[in-house]
C-alpha positions in Angstrom: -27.9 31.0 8.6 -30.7 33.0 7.1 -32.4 33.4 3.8 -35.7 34.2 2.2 -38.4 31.5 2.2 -39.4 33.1 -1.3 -36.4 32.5 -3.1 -34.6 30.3 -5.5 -32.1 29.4 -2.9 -34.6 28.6 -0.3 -36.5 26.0 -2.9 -32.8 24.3 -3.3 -31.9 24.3 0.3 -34.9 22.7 1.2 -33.6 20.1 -1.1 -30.7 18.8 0.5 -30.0 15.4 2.4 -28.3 14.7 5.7 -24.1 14.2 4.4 -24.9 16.1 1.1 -22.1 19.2 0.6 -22.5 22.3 0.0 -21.0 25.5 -0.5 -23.0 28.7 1.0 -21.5 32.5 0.5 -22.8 35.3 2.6 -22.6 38.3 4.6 -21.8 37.9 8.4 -24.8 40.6 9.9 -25.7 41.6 13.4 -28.9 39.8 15.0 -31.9 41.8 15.8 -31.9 41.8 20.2 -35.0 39.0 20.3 -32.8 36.9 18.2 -30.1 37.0 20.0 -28.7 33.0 21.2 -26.7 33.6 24.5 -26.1 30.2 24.0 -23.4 30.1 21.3 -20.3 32.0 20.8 -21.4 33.1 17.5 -24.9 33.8 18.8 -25.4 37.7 18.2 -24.8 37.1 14.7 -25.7 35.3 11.8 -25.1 34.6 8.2 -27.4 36.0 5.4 -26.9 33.8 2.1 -26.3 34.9 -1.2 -25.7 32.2 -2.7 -25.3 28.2 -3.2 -23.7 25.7 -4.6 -24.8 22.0 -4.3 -21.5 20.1 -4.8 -21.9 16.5 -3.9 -25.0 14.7 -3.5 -25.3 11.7 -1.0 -27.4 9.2 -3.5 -27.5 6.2 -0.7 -28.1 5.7 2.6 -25.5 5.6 5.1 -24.7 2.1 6.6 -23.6 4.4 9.9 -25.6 7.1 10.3 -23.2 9.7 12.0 -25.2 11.6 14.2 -26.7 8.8 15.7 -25.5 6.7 18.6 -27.0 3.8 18.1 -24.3 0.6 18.5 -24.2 -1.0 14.8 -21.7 -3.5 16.1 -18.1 -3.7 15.8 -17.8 -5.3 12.4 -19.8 -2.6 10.4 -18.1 0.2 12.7 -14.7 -0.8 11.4 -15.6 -1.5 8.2 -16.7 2.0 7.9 -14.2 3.4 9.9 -14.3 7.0 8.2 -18.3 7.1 9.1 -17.8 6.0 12.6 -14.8 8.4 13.5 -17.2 11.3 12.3 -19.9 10.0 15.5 -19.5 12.6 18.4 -18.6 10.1 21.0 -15.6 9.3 18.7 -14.6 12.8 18.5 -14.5 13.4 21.6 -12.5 10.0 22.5 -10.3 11.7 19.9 -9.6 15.2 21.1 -9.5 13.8 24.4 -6.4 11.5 23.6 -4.8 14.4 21.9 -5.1 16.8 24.9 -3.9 13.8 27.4 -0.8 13.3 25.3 -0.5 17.2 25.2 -0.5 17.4 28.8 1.7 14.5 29.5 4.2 16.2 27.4 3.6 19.2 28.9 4.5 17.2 32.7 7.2 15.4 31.9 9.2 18.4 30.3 8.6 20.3 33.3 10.2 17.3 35.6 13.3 17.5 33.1 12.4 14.8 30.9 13.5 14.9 27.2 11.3 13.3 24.5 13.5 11.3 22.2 12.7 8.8 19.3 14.1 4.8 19.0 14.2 3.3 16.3 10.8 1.2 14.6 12.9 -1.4 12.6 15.2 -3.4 14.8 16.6 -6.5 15.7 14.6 -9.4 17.9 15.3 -9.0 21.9 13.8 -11.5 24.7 10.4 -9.9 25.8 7.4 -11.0 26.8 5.6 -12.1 23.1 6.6 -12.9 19.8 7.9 -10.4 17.6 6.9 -9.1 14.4 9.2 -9.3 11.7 9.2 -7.9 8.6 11.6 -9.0 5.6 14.3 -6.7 4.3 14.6 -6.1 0.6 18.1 -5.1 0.7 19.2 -8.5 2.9 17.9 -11.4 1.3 16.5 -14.0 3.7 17.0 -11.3 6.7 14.3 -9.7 8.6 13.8 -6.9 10.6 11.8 -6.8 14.1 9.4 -4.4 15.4 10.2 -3.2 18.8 7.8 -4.8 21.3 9.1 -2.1 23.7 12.6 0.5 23.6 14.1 -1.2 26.5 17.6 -1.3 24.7 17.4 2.2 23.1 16.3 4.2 25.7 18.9 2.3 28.1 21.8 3.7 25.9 20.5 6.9 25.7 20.9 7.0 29.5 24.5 5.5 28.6 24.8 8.4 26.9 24.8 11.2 29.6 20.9 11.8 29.1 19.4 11.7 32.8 15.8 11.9 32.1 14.1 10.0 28.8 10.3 9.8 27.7 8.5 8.8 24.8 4.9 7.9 23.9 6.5 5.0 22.1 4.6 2.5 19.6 4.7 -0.8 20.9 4.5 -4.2 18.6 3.4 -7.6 20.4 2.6 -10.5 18.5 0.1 -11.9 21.6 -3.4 -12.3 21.9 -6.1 -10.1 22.7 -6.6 -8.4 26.5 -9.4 -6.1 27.4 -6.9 -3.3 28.5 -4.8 -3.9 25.5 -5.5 -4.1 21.7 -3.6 -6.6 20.3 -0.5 -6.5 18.2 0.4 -2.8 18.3 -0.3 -0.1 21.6 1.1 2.8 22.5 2.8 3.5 26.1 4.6 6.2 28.2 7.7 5.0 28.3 10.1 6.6 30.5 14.2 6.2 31.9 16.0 8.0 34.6 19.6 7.5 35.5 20.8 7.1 39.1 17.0 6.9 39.9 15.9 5.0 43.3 12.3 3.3 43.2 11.0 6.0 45.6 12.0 8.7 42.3 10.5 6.1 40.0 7.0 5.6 41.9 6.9 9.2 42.7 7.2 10.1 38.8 4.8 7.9 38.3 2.2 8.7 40.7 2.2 12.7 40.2 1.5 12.0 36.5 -1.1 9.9 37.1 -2.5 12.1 39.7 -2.4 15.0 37.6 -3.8 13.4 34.3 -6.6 12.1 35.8 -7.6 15.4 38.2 -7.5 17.7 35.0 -9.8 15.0 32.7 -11.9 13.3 35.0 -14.8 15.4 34.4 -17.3 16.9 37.3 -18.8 13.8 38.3 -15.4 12.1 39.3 -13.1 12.1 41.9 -9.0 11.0 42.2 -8.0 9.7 45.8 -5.1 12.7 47.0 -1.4 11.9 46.9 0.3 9.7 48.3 -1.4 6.6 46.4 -1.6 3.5 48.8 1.3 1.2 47.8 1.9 -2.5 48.4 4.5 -4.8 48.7 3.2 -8.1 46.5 3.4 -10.3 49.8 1.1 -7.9 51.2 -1.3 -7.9 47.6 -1.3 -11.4 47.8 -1.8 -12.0 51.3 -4.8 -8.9 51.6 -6.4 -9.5 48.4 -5.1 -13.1 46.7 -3.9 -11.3 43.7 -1.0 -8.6 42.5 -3.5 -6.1 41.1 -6.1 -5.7 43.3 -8.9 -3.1 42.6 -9.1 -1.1 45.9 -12.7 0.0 45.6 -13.8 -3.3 47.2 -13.7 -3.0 50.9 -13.5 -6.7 51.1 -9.6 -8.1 52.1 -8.9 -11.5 53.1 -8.0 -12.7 56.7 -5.5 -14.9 57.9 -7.1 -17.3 60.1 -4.8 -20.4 59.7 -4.1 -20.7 63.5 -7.9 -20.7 64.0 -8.3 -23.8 62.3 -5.1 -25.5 63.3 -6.6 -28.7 65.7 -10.0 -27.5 65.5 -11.0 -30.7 64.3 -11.6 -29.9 60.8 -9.4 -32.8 59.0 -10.4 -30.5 55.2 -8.8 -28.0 56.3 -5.9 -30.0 59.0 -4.7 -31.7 56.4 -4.1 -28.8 53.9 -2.2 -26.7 56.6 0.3 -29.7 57.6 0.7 -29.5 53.3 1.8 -26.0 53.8 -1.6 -23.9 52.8 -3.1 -20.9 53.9 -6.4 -20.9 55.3 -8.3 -17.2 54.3 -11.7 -15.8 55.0 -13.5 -12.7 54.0 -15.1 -10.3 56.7 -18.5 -10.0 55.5 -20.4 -7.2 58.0 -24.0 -7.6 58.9 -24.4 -11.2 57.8 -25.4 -12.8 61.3 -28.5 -14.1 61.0 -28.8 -14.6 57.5 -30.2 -17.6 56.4 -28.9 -21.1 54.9 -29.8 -20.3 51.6 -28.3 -16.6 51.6 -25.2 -18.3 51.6 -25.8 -21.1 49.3 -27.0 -18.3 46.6 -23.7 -16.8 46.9 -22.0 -20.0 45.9 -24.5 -20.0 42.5 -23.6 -16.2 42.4 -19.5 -16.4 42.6 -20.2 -19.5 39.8 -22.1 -17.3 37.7 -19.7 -14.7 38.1 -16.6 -17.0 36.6 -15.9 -19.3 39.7 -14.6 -22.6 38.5 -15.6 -25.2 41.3 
C-alpha cells in the first residue's frame, strides 16, 4: 500500500496500533520496474489509498500478543483462545489438519470406502472408559450416552450390504489424560470392511499412513518405504519388552536364559527354575569402559523414570 507522506491520511495512518481495524479504499496500480517484489504473488503491484476509515480502536494491551511466539503458558493460551488461534504456528496446525482430513478423504474414496455418519446420542455399550451421559428432557430420569467409539453402528452398516465404511468420527471417553490423547473427546479414522482378512486390514492401514505422512512430512523428513515391518506381540515382547516399541532405537533385547542356567549365579538360578526370562541388551563398543561408565548408567535409566 502506498500513500503520500504529506497528507491527511498519512498523519492518521501513522496513528494506528498493532490489532486496530481499518478500512482502506484504493486503486490497484502497476509498480514502477525498481519496485518491483519477485517475492510476492501480488508483487508487481500495489495499492494507492484514497481513503480511510479507522473503525475499531484497540484501547489495551493484548494479554497474547499474536504475532509473537513467545510460550505465555497453557492457562492464559486457553483462556484467550480467539488471540492464540490467530498465532501463525496455530494456523498453520490448523490448515494443516484440514488438508490431512482432505486427503484422507480423498484416499479412502478412491479404495471404495463410503463416508457415512452414526449417531452422537446413544445408548451405553461396554468399552474401554466410562461414558458420558447426558439427561433427556423428554425421558424423565433417562439419559442418553455419547459414543466412545461407533463400534455398533458401523457394524450394522456392514449388515447392511455396505462393504467399505469410514468416518472421521468424534469420540467421547470419560478417562484421564494421555500425552497422545486429549481427554474426554478425540477424533479418529474409523473404518469397516466386510469379508476383510487382516492382511486387507493392515494393508489399508499402512498405505494411508504411508501416503499421509510422504505428502506432509515436509523437506527435512523421511517415511521408511512400504512394506512397514510388522510384529507378532510374542515377538514385541520378546525383542523389545513392550507391544509398542519405537523402532528408531537400534537397541533389542537378547535371550540369554540358557547362558545363565548352572552358571552359578543363584540371582538369576533361582528366577529361571520360577519360570523367568533372563534378557540383555547388546551394547557395541563398550569393552573397556570403565566401572563407573556403567554405574552412571544406572543413575541415568533412574533419572530417566526407572523405579529400582
Amino acid at each position: 500500500m502506498c500513500v503520500d507522506n504529506s497528507s491527511t491520511i498519512f498523519e492518521n495512518l501513522s496513528k494506528i496500533k498493532n490489532e486496530d481495524v481499518i478500512k482502506i479504499t484504493g486503486e490497484i496500480t502497476e509498480r514502477t520496474p525498481e519496485t518491483v517484489n519477485s517475492n510476492l504473488e501480488s508483487g508487481e503491484v500495489e495499492l494507492q489509498i484514497n481513503s480511510f476509515e479507522h473503525l475499531s480502536h484497540c484501547t489495551n494491551a493484548l494479554p497474547l500478543e499474536v504475532n509473537s511466539e513467545n510460550d505465555y503458558g497453557e492457562e492464559v493460551r486457553l483462556k484467550y483462545r480467539y488471540l492464540d488461534l490467530r498465532r501463525e504456528k496455530m494456523q498453520k496446525n490448523i490448515k494443516l489438519r484440514h488438508s490431512v482430513i482432505n486427503f484422507v478423504r480423498e484416499f479412502m474414496n478412491s479404495e471404495g470406502f463410503m463416508e457415512l455418519s452414526t449417531p452422537i446420542l446413544t445408548a451405553p455399550s461396554p468399552e474401554g472408559a466410562r461414558d458420558y451421559l447426558v439427561p433427556s428432557r423428554i425421558h424423565k430420569g433417562s439419559f442418553y450416552a455419547l459414543p466412545q467409539a461407533p463400534q455398533q453402528f458401523k457394524q450394522l452398516y456392514i449388515a447392511s450390504g455396505i462393504d467399505k465404511y469410514f468416518q472421521i468420527a468424534p469420540c467421547f471417553r470419560d478417562e484421564d489424560s494421555r500425552a497422545d490423547r486429549s481427554p474426554g473427546e478425540f477424533y479418529q479414522i474409523d473404518m469397516e470392511m466386510s469379508f476383510a482378512t487382516q492382511e486387507d486390514v493392515l494393508d489399508i492401514i499402512s498405505r494411508l499412513l504411508f501416503e499421509v505422512f510422504d505428502k506432509f512430512k515436509g523437506k527435512q523428513k523421511s517415511v521408511n518405504n512400504l512394506p512397514f515391518p510388522t510384529f507378532t506381540f510374542k515377538e514385541s515382547m520378546e525383542q523389545f519388552g513392550c507391544d509398542k516399541p519405537d523402532l528408531r532405537n537400534p537397541l533389542r533385547l537378547k535371550n540369554v536364559t540358557e547362558f545363565f542356567k548352572g552358571s552359578g549365579l543363584q540371582i538369576f538360578e533361582k528366577l529361571i527354575e520360577k519360570g523367568a526370562i533372563v534378557n540383555c541388551i547388546e551394547a557395541s563398543k563398550s569393552q573397556g569402559k570403565p566401572r563407573s561408565f556403567y554405574d552412571n548408567l544406572n543413575k541415568w535409566a533412574i533419572d530417566q523414570g526407572k523405579k529400582d
